[in-house]
N, C-alpha and C positions, 0 to 999 in steps of 0.2 A: 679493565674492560670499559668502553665506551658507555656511560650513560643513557638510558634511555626515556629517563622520565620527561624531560625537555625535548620535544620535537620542532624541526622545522616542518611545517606539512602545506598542503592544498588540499584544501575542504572542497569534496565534488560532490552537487547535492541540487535537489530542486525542489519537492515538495515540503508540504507541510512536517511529513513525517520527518525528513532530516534536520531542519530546526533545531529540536533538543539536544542531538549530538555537536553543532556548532556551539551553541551556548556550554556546553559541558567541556569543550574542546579548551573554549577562549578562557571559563573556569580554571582550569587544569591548569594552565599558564604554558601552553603549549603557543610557538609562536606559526601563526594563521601567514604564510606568504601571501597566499590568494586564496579566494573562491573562485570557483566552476560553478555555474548554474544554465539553466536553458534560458536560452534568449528569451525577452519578453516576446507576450502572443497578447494578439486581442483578446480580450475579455470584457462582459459586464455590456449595457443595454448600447453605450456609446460607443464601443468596440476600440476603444482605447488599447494600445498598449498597455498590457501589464504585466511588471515582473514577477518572477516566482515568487514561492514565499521565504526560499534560503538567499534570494538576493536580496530580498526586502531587510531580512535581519540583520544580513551581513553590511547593507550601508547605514542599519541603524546602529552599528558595532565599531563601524569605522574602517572595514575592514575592502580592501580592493578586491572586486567582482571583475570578471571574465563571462562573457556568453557566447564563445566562438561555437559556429552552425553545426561543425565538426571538427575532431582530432585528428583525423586522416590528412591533412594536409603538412607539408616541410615546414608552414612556417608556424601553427601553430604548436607542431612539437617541438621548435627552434625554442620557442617564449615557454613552452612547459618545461623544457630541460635546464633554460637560463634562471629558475627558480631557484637553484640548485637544492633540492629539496630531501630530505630524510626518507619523509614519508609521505607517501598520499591516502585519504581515505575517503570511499565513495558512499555516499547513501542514495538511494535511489533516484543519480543524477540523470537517466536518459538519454547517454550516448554511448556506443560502444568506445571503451577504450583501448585503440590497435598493440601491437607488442609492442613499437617504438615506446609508447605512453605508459604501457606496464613496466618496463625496463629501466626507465630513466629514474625513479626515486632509489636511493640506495638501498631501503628495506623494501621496498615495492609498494604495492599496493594494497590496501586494506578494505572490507566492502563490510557495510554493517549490511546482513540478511535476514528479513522477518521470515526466517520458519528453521525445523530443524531439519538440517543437512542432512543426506541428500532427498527430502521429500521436499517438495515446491520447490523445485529451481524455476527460476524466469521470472515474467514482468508482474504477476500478481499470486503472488503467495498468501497474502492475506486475507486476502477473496474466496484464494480457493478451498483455503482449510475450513472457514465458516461454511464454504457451499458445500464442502463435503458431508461434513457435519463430523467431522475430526473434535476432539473431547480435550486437544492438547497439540499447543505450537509452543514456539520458543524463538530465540536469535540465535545467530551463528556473527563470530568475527571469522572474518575468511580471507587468507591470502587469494587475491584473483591471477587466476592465469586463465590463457584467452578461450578456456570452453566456456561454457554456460551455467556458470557458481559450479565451477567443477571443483574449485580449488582446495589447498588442504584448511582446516579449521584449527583455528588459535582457542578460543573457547566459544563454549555453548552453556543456553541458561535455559531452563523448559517451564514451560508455565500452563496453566490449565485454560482452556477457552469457555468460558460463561454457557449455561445453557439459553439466556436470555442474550448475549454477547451479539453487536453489530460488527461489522469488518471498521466501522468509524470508532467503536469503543476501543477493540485490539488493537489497531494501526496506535492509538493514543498509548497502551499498555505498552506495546514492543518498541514503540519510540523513546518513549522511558528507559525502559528495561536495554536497547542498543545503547543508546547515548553514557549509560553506566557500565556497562561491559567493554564498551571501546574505550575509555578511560583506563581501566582496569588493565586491558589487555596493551595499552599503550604505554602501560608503567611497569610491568612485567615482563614486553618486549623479547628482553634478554634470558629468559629461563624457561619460558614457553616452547613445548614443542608443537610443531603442526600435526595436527591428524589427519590422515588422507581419508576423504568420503568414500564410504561402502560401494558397491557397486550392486548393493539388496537395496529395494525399496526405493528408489531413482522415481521421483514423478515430473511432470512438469505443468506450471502455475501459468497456462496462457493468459495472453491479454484479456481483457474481458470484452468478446465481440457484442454489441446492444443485443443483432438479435435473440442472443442467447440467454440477455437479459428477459425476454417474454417467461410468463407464467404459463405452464400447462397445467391447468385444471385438475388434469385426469392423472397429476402426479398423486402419492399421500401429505398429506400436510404435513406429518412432519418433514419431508421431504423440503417442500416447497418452504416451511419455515426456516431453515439453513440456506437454501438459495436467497429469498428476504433478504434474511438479517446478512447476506454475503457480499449482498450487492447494494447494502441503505451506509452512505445514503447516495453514491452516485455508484454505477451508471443509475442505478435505482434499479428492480425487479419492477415491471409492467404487462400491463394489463387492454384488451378494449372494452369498452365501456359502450357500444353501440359504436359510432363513428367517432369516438374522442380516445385520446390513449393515456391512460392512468397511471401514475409509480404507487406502486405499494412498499411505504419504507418499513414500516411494521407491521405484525398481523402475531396470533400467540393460536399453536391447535388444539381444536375442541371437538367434544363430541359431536357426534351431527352424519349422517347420510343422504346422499339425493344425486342426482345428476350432474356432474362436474361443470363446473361455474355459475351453477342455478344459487339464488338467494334463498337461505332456509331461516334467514331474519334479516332484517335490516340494515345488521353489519356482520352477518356472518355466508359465506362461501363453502359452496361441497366442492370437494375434491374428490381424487378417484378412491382414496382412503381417507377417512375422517373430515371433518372440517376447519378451514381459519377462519377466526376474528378477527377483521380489521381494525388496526389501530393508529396507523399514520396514513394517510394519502398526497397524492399531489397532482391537479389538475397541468397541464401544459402551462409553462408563464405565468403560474400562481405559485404562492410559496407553499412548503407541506405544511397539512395542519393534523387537528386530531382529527378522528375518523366521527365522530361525532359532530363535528361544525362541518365538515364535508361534506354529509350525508344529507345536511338540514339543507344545504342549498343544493346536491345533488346526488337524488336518490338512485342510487342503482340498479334497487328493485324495479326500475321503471323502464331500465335499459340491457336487463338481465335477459338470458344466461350470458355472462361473462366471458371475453374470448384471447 
């Protein structure tokens, strides 16, 4: 039987979160043909070009980077087929991959996914389980076929979500915890069977639209403390402030009653149940700070009730 612990692959990935799994990949002594990443985008005050954080790794690796706009085209399925490739595995690269693109690796295609199958399918799963206030996510390694992480599951690993936990702490958790699973599931290949996802319990993880990032008030705090910590530290959960618009990256709930978004201290907020304590804030084009040195140069109480 064919070997499976040496692969040829292409690493398809763009954020931070997929990093780990490269470096765990190049570890493994799995041979890297190429990277996929999203082409550089401006970023930062000069609006420079800048590339992703998996292309960044991958030329501090040595390793040959690809940014094509999209897959949908002859000729770059021509250059992904001329790979001749085992395997592909994607982490949260940002382009849909057509059936030409799933078809051409001889074992297919592999997708590390932060949450457990089938609850959060789609572009932010890890958003959504915090904003749910879900007690428990995991990864799935998943054969992809062309629905929406419909596909069947090689292994899963479940792990408990913090009741203090940011979507920034977990993304760090399950990047870990993917990067060691895809190894795993890379080396066992051959005895692995796929599990078809259930068709109980199907949710799905949308993008995360800003407005939605707004704080309603008149939610309960514990409520509004899972949307927080779902959305810190970007889009960020916001606020207004009189005419200024606020991120609130942390806040912890506390006792307290009063009129939804009224200040019942200096850093504490009524909700339509209970109240939060501010704990991180961020002015527009200021960095976050504590809610304490915020506060000292911008009192809320003075531009409350909060909206």
């Amino acid at each position: 039987m064919e070997s499976f612990h040496r692969m040829r692959l292409a690493f398809m990935g763009s954020p931070d979160f997929a990093v780990p799994a490269l470096d765990a990949l190049v570890a493994a002594g799995h041979e890297i043909a190429a990277v996929y990443a999203q082409p550089p985008r401006p970023a930062g005050r000069g609006k420079k070009d800048r590339p992703t954080a998996v292309h960044a790794r991958a030329d501090a690796l040595g390793l040959p980077v690809r940014t094509p706009k999209t897959l949908r085209d002859p000729e770059a399925q021509a250059a992904f087929a001329a790979l001749d490739l085992d395997v592909a595995v994607v982490a949260a690269y940002g382009l849909i991959l057509p059936q030409a693109i799933l078809d051409t690796p001889r074992h297919g295609c592999l997708n590390i996914h932060p949450s457990l199958l089938p609850r959060w399918r789609g572009a932010a799963p890890i958003q959504r389980a915090v904003m749910a206030g879900d007690t428990r996510t995991g990864v799935c390694i998943m054969q992809m076929e062309a629905g929406l992480d419909t596909g069947p599951v090689l292994l899963r690993e479940e792990t408990a979500i913090g009741p203090r936990e940011t979507a920034a702490d977990l993304q760090d958790r399950l990047a870990a915890d993917g990067a060691r699973l895809l190894v795993e599931a890379l080396s066992r290949f051959d005895t692995l069977i796929p599990e078809p996802q259930s068709d109980v319990g199907v949710t799905y993880a949308a993008k995360i639209d800003k407005a939605e990032a707004r704080i309603d008030w008149t939610r309960p705090a514990a409520d509004l403390d899972a949307h927080i910590r779902g959305l810190s530290p970007s889009p960020g959960a916001w606020f207004m402030a009189g005419e200024e618009r606020v991120k609130l990256l942390l806040a912890e709930p506390v006792a307290g009653a009063g009129t939804p978004g009224a200040m019942l201290a200096e850093d504490t907020v009524a909700c339509g149940t209970g109240a939060l304590r501010l704990l991180r804030l961020q002015r527009a084009g200021k960095p976050a700070i504590a809610a304490g040195d915020f506060l000292r140069g911008f009192p809320l109480a003075e531009t409350a009730p909060l909206a």
